[in-house]
C-alpha positions in Angstrom: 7.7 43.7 24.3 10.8 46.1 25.2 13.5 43.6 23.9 16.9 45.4 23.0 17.8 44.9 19.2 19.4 41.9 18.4 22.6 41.2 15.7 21.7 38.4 12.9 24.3 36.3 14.9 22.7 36.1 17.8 18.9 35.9 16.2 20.1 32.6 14.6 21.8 31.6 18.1 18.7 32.4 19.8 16.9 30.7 17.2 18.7 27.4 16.6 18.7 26.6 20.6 14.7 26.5 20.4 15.1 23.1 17.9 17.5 20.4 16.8 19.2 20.9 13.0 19.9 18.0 11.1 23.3 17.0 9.3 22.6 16.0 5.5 23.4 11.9 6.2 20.5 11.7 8.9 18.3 14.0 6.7 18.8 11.9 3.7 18.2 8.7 5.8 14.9 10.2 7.1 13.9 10.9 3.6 14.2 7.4 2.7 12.0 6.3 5.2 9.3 8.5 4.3 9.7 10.0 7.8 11.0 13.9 6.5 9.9 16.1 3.4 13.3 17.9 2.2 12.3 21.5 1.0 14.6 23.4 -0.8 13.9 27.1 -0.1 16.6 28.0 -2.7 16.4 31.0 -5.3 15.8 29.6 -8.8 19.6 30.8 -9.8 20.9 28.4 -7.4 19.3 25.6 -8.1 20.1 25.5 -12.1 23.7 26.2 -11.2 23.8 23.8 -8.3 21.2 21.2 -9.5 18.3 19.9 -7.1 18.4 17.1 -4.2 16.0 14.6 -5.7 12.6 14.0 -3.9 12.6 17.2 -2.3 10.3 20.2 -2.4 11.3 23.3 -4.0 9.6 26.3 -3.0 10.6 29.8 -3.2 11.6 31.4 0.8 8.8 34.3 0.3 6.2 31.3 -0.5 7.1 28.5 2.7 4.5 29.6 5.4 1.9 29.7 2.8 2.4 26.3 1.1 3.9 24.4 4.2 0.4 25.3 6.9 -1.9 22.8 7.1 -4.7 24.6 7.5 -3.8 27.4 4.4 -5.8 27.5 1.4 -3.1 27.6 -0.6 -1.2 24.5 1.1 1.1 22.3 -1.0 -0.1 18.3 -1.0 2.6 17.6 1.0 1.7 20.0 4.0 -0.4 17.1 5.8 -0.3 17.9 8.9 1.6 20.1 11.8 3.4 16.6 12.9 4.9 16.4 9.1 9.0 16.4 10.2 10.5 19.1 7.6 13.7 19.6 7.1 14.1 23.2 5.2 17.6 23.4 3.4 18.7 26.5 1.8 22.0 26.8 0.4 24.6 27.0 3.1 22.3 26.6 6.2 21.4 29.9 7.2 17.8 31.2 6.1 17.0 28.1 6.6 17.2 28.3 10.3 14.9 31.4 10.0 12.5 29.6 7.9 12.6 26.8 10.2 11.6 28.9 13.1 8.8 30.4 11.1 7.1 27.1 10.1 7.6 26.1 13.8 5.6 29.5 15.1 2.8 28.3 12.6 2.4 24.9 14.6 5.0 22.4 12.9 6.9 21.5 15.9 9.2 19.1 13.9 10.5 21.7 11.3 14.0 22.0 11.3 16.8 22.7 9.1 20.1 21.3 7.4 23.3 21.7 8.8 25.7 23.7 6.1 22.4 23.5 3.4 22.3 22.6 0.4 26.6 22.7 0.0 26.9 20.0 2.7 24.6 17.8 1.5 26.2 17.8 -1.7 30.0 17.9 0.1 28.8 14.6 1.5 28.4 12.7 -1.4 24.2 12.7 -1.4 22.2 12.5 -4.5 21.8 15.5 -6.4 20.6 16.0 -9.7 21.7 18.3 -12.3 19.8 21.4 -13.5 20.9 23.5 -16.6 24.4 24.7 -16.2 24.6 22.7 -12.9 28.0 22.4 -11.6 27.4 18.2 -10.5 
């Protein structure tokens, strides 16, 4: 593979054109449903300052492919299949579309992310419950 080097700008342009992101209203409606699992990928820090979108799955970025594959031993519950529609939301809405990408190279077509993260969800009025020291 003799691909020139690529800028984080474009990665993520290349990137987001392979899927369709989400925007946090259709994401919480899909939740409701049962037809999406929310993960939060955020850091720990984040989530007790910010407080946590209730329902969703919080693991850590460094942990996703491991709990989120199907087939891994060390699979969370909630990784039922490579049809499960995730929506990955980190806190603005841009690891996420890496982490998206990288759940979708491991077989889960339907991963995707949200639009803006966690800070658009909660800009949009969504549930969100507080952690210590949240700012709800």
């Amino acid at each position: 593979m003799d691909e020139r080097p690529v800028g984080i700008d474009e990665l993520l342009e290349r990137v987001r054109a392979g899927y369709e992101r989400i925007e946090p209203r259709e994401a919480y409606e899909a939740t409701q449903g049962g037809g999406a699992l929310l993960v939060d990928i955020r850091y720990a820090a984040l989530r007790e300052r910010d407080g946590l979108i209730p329902g969703a799955l919080v693991v850590e970025r460094n942990e996703l492919e491991w709990r989120l594959d199907p087939q891994g031993s060390h699979r969370a519950p909630e990784a039922t299949g490579h049809d499960l529609r995730v929506v990955v939301i980190c806190n603005e809405g841009y690891a996420s579309s890496l982490a998206a990408e990288s759940l979708r190279r491991l077989g889960l077509s339907r991963a995707t992310d949200l639009v803006g993260g966690f800070q658009a969800w909660r800009a949009a009025g969504l549930p969100v419950t507080s952690g210590p020291g949240a700012e709800v």
